[in-house]
C-alpha positions in Angstrom: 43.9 17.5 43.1 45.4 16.9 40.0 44.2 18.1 36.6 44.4 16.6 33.3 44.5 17.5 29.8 43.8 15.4 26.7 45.5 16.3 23.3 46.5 14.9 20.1 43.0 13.6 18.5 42.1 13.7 15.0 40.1 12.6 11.8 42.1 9.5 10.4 41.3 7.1 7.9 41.3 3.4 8.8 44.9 1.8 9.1 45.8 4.9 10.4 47.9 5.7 13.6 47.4 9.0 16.4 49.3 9.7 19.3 47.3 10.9 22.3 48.7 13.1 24.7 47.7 13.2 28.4 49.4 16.6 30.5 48.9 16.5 34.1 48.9 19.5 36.3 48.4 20.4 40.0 50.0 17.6 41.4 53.0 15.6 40.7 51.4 12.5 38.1 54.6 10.6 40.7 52.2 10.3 42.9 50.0 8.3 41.4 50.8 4.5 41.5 48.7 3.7 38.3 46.9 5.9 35.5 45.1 5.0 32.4 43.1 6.1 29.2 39.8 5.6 28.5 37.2 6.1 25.9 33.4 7.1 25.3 31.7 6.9 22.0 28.3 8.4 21.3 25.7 6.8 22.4 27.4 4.5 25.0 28.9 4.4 28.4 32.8 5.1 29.1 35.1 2.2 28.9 38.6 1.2 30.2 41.2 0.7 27.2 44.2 1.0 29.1 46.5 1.7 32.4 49.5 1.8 33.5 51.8 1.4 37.2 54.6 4.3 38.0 57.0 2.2 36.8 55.4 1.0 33.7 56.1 -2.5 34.5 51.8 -3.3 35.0 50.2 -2.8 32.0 47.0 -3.6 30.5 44.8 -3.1 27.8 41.1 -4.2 27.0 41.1 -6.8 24.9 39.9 -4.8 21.9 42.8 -2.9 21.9 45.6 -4.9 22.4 47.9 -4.9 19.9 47.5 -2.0 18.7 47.6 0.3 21.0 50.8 1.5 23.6 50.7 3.5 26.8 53.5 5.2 28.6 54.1 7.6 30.3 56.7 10.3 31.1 56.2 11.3 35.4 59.4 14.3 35.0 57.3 15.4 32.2 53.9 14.7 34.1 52.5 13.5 30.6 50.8 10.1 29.7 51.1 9.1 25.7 48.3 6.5 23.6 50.0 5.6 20.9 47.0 3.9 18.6 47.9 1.8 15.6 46.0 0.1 13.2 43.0 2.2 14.0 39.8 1.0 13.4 36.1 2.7 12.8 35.0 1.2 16.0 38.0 3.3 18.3 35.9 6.4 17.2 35.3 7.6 20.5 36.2 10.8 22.7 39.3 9.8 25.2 39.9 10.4 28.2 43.3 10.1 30.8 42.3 9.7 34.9 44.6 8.3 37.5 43.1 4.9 38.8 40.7 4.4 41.0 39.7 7.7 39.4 40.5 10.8 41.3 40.4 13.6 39.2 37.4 15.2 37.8 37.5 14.7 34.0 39.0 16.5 31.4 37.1 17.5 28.1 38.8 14.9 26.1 40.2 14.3 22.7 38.0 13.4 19.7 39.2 10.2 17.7 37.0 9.9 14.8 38.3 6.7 12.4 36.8 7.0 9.0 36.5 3.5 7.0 
């Protein structure tokens, strides 16, 4: 099973940019046709904000995210990126990286905390 490792979270102010980091280990992140980033703020239940095929040519965001935010990912490096622009209060959130459908148990996250 593969494992998975958020990094790269922060305090920023609004307007402000992060780039997440997502290292996989265990298992080749090649073999998994699609992965993705998701997010859970405090209070409320996890939510999709974005995912992406092995070939990076499906790609999708939720809708309150689009725009602003970029996925990618790396397989030789087994690393997934977020790169969030334009953030906003309401991204404040802890992410999280899973393949999808979700297979790997989840990892503790990265805190995103967007001050206005």
């Amino acid at each position: 099973q593969v494992q998975l490792a958020e990094s790269g979270g922060g305090l920023v102010q609004a307007g402000g940019s992060l780039r997440l980091s997502c290292a996989a280990s265990g298992r080749a992140l090649s073999r998994y046709d699609m992965v993705g980033w998701f997010r859970q703020a405090p209070g409320k239940e996890r939510e999709f904000v974005a995912r992406i095929n092995g070939v990076g040519g499906n790609i999708i965001y939720a809708v309150s995210v689009k725009g602003r935010f970029t996925i990618s990912r790396d397989n030789a490096k087994n690393m997934v990126y977020l790169q969030m622009n334009s953030l906003k209060p309401e991204d404040t959130a802890m992410y999280f990286c899973n393949t999808i459908p979700v297979e790997a148990s989840w990892g503790q996250g990265t805190q995103v905390t967007v001050s206005s």
